[in-house]
matplotlib code that plots the C-alpha trace (Angstrom):
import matplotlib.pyplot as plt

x = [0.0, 1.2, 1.8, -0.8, -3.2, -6.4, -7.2, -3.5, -4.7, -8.0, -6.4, -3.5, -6.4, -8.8, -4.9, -4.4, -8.7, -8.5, -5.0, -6.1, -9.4, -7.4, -5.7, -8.6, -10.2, -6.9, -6.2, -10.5, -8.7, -6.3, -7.0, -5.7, -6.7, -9.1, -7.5, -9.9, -12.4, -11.3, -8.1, -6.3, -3.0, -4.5, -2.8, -5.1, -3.8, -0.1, -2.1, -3.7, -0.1, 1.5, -1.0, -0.8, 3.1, 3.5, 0.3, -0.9, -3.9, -7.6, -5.9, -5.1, -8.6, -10.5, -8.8, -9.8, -13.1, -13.7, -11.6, -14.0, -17.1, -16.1, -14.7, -17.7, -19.9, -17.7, -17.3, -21.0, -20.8, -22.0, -24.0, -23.4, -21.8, -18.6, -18.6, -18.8, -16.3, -14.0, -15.8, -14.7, -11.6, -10.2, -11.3, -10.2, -6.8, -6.4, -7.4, -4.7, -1.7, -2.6, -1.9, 0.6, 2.5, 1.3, 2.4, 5.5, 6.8, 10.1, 10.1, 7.8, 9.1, 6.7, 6.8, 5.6, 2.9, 1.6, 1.7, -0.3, -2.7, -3.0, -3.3, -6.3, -8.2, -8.5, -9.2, -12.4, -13.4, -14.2, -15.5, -17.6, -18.7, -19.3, -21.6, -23.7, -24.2, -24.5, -21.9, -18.9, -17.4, -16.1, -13.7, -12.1, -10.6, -8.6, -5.4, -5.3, -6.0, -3.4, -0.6, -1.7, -1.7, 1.8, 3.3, 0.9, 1.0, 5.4, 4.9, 2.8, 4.8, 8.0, 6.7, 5.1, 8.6, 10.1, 7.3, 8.1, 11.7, 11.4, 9.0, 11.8, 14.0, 15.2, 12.0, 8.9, 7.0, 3.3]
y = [0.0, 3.4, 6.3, 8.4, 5.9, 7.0, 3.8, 4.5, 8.2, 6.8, 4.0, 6.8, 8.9, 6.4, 5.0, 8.6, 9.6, 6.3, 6.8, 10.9, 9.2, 7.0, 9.4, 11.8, 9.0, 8.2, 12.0, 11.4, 8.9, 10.6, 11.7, 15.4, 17.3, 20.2, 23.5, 24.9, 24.3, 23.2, 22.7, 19.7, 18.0, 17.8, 14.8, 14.4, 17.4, 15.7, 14.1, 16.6, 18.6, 15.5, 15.1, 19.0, 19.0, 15.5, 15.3, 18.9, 21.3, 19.3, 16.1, 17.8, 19.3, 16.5, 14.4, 16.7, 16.6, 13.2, 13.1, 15.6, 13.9, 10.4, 10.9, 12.9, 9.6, 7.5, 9.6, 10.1, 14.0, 14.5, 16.9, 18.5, 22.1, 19.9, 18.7, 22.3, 23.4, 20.9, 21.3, 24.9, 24.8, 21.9, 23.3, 27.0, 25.8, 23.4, 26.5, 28.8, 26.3, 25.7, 29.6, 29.6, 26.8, 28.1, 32.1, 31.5, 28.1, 27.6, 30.7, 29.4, 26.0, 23.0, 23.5, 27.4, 25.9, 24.1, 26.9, 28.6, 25.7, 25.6, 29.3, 29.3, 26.5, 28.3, 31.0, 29.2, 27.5, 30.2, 32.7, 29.9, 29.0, 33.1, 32.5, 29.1, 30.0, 34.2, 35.2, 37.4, 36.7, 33.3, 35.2, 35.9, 31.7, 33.3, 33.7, 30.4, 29.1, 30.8, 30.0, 26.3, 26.2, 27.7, 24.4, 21.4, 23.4, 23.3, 19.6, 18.8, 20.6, 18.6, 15.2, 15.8, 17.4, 13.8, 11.9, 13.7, 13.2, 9.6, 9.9, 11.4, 9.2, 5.6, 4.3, 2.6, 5.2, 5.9]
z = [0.0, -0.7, 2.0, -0.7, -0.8, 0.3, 2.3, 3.8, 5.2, 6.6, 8.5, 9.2, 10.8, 12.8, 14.3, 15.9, 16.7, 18.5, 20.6, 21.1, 22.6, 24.8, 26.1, 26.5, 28.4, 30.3, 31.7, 32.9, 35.2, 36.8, 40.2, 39.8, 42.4, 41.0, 42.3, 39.9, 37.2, 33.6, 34.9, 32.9, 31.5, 27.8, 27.1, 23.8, 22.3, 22.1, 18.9, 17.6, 17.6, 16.2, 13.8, 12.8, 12.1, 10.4, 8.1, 8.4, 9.3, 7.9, 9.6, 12.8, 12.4, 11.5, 14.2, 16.8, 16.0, 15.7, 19.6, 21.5, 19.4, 20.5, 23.4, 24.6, 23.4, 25.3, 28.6, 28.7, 28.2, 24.7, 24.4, 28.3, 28.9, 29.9, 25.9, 24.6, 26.5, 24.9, 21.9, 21.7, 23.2, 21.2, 17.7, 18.7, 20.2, 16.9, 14.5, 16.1, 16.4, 12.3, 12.1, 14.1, 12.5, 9.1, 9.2, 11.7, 10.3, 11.4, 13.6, 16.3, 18.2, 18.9, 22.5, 21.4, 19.6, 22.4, 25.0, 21.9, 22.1, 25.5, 26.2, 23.6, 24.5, 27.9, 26.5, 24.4, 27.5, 29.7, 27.0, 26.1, 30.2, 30.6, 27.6, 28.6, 32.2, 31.6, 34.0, 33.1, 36.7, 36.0, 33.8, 37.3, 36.7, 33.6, 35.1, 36.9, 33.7, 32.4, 35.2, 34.5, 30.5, 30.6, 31.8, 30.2, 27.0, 27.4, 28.8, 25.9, 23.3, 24.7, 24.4, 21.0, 19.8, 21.1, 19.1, 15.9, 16.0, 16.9, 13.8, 11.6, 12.9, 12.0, 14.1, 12.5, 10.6, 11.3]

ax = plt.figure().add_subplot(projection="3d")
ax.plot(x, y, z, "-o")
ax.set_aspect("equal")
plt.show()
């Protein structure tokens, strides 16, 4: 089969939906301690990243949606304001990094692209609570958000810069 096969891309695609959704599902496991609302690691967005910067932006797109549909399905929040959050701060943070890798390739790092990511998806997330639940105050959450994105996003934007080269690398390809 070749890489450009369309059969190759599809299998290529469901391969990383299905580990982003592990990892989605994974990260709902892990006893964090909630120092504050939306508040998380955003383990899945190592894929979505990976995705972006080996195969491009409508594959990192499409496999973020198809990761916040199915996971919500599978978590058992489709549908709830805890699934449009992710919703909105998934495709917004996937939407800016494919700028950002876009206008600034080769000028902004991977790790930069994921402190990007991160920054905006918290950014979504609470404009999008203020708007559900009418209440401007939860904007006062902002800069914990913030404080926390700053080191996922870099912790994310390491581990996907170590996939990539292991990728580029004499390793198996995906």
């Amino acid at each position: 089969m070749q890489d450009n096969s369309p059969t190759y891309r599809l299998v290529r695609l469901a391969l990383f939906v299905a580990l982003a959704i592990m990892l989605h599902i994974f990260e709902a496991m892990l006893p964090l301690p909630y120092l504050f609302p939306g508040a998380k690691l955003g383990l899945a967005n190592i894929i979505s990243l990976l995705v972006l910067l080996l195969f491009g932006f409508k594959d990192a797109l499409l496999v973020s949606f198809l990761r916040i549909i199915l996971g919500g399905l599978l978590s058992g929040t489709f549908l709830t304001i805890t699934f449009w959050l992710s919703f909105s701060g998934g495709i917004a943070s996937t939407l800016v990094m494919g700028a950002g890798y876009r206008l600034a390739s080769g000028e902004i790092s991977t790790v930069g692209l994921s402190i990007i990511g991160a920054l905006t998806h918290n950014l979504a997330q609470i404009t999008v609570a203020a708007l559900m639940i009418g209440n401007w105050g939860i904007l006062v959450y902002l800069p914990y958000l913030i404080f926390f994105a700053l080191p996922t996003g870099f912790f994310v934007g390491l581990v996907t810069n170590q996939l990539q080269r292991f990728q580029s690398g004499s390793g198996p390809r995906w």
